[in-house]
C-alpha positions as CSV (number, residue, x, y, z in Angstrom):
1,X,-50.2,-68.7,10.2
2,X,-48.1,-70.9,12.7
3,X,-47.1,-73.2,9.8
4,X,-45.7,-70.1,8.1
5,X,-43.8,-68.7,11.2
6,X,-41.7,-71.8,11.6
7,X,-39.8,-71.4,8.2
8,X,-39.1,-67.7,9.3
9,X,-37.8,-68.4,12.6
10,X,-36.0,-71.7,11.8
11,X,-34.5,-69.0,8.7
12,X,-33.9,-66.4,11.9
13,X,-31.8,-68.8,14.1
14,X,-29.5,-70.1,11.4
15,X,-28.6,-66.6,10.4
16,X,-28.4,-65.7,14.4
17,X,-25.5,-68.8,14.5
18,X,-23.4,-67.8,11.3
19,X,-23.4,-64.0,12.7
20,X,-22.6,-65.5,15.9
21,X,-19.7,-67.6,14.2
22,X,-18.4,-64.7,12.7
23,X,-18.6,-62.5,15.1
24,X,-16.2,-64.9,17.1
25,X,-13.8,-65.3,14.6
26,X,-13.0,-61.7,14.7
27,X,-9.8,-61.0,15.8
28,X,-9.5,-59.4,19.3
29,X,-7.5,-56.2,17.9
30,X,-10.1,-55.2,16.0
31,X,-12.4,-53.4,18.8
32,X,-13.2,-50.3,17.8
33,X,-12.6,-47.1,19.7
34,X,-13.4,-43.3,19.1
35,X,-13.5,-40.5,21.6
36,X,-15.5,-37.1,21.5
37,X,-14.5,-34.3,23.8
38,X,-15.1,-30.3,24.6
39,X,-13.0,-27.9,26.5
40,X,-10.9,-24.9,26.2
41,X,-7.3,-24.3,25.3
42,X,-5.4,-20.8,26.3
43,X,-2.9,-19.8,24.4
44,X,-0.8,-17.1,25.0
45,X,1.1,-15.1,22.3
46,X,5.0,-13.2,22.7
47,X,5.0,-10.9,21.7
48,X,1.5,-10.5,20.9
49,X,-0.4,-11.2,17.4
50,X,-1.0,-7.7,15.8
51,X,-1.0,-6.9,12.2
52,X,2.1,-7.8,10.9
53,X,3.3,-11.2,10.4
54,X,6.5,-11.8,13.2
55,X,7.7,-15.0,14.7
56,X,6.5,-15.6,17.4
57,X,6.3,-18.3,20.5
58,X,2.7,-19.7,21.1
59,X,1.8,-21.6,24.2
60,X,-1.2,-23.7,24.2
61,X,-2.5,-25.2,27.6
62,X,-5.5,-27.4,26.4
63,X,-7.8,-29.2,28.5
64,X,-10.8,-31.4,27.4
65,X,-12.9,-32.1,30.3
66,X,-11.0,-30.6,32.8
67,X,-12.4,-27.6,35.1
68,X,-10.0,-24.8,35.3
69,X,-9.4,-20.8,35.0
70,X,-9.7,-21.1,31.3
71,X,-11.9,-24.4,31.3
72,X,-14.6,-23.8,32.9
73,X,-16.7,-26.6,31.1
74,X,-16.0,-30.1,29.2
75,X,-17.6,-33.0,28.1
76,X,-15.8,-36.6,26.8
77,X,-17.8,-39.5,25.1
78,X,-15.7,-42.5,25.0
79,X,-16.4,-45.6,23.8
80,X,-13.6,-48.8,23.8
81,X,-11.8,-46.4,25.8
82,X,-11.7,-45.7,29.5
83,X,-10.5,-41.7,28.9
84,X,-13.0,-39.2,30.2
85,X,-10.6,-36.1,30.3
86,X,-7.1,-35.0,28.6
87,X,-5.2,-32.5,29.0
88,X,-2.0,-31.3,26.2
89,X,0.5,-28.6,26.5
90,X,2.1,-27.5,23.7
91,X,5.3,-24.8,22.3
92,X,5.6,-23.6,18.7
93,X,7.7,-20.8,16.8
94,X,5.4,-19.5,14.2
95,X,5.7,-16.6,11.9
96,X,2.0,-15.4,12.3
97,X,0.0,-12.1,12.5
98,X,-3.9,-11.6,13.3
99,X,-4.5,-11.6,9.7
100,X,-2.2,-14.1,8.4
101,X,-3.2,-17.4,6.8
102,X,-2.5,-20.2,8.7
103,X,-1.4,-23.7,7.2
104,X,0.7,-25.5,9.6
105,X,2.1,-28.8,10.2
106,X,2.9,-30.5,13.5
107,X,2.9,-33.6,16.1
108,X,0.3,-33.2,18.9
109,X,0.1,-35.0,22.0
110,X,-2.6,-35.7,24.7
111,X,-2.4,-36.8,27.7
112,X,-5.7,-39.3,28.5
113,X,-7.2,-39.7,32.6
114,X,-7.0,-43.1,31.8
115,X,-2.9,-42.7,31.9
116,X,-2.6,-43.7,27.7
117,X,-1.5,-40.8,25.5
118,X,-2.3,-39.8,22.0
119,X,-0.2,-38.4,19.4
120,X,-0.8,-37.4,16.7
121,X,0.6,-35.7,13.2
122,X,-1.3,-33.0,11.9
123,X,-2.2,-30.1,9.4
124,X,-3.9,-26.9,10.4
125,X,-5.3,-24.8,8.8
126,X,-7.7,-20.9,9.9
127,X,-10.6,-19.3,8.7
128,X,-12.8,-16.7,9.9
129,X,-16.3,-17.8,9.8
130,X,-18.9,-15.5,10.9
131,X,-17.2,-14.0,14.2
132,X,-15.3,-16.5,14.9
133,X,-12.2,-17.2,14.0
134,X,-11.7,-20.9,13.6
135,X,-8.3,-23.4,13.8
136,X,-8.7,-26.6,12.4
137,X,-6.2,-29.5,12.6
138,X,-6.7,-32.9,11.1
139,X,-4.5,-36.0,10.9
140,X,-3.9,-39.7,12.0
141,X,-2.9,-41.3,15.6
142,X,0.3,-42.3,15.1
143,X,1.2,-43.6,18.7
144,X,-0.6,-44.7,21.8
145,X,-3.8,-45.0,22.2
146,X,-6.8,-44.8,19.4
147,X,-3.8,-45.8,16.7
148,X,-4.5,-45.3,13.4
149,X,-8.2,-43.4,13.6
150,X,-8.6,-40.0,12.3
151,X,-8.3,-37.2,14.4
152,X,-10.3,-33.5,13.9
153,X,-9.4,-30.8,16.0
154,X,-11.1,-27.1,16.3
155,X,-10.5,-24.1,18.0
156,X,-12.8,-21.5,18.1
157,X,-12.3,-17.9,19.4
158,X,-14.6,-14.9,19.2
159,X,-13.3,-11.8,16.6
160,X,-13.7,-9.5,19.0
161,X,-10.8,-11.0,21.0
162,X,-8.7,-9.4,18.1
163,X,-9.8,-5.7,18.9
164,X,-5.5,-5.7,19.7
165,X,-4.7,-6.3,16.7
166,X,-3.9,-2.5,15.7
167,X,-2.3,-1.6,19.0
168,X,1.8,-1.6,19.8
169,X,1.2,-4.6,22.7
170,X,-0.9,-7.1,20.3
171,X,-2.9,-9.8,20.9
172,X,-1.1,-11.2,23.8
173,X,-3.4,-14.5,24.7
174,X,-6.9,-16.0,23.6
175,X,-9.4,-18.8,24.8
176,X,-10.0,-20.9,22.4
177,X,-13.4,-23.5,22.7
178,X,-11.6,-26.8,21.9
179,X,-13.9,-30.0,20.2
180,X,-12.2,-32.6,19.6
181,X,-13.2,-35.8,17.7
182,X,-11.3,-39.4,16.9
183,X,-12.8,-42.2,15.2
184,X,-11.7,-45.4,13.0
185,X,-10.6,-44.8,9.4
């Protein structure tokens, strides 16, 4: 048995030295990073969302990680990163209703703890799933940090916050739950 368990481990360390080798050849760029974080985004609508499609100004206050009046919970995973919250803040004219179908295109930008930013371009797109309503962007980093990874985005908000809908006034704001996910191509 010992004879046999020399081969194997003599087999064991040259492997162990060539991984080694390689692994120190690898360029120093070429760390991988990818962030995972919850939290809510308010967004308020004028004039309200009701039934017929309108333009109107959205206002998004998003915040991943970050206690607030409309955050009241958050979570961030990092990894190659020292982020552990974010916060982004965003203005859009968009022709929309409560019943309209979404498909937008945009640049978003988050602001990281760690004092980087992200930004990203995206597409969005809604669905009703169950009773929820649900907001879905996906893209690429295109600048600062996590460059070049793929972004998902969702937002996530209850179908009876559209009871409004049918009334003069509208939808006039909404909390959204907000997961967001980056990781490498």
């Amino acid at each position: 048995m010992i004879g046999n368990r020399r081969p194997a481990a003599l087999v064991g360390l040259v492997a162990l030295s060539l991984g080694a080798g390689v692994a120190l050849s690898a360029p120093a760029h070429a760390a991988i990073a990818t962030i995972s974080c919850t939290g809510w985004t308010y967004t308020t609508y004028s004039p309200g969302l009701t039934n017929t499609v309108k333009p109107t100004t959205v206002v998004d206050q998003g915040r991943l990680n970050v206690i607030g009046p409309h955050s009241p919970t958050g979570s961030c995973i990092a990894l190659g990163s020292s982020a552990s919250a974010g916060q982004r803040d965003v203005t859009a004219l968009l022709d929309l209703s409560c019943n309209s179908i979404l498909n937008e295109t945009g640049v978003e930008t988050i602001v990281w703890n760690d004092g980087q930013s992200t930004s990203f371009s995206f597409t969005a797109t809604a669905a009703h799933i169950g009773s929820n309503t649900v907001l879905t962007e996906t893209g690429v980093v295109d600048s600062g940090e996590f460059v070049g990874d793929h972004v998902v985005e969702t937002f996530t908000a209850a179908n009876l916050a559209f009871l409004d809908c049918a009334t003069d006034t509208g939808v006039t704001s909404l909390d959204y739950a907000t997961v967001l996910t980056i990781t490498p191509l």
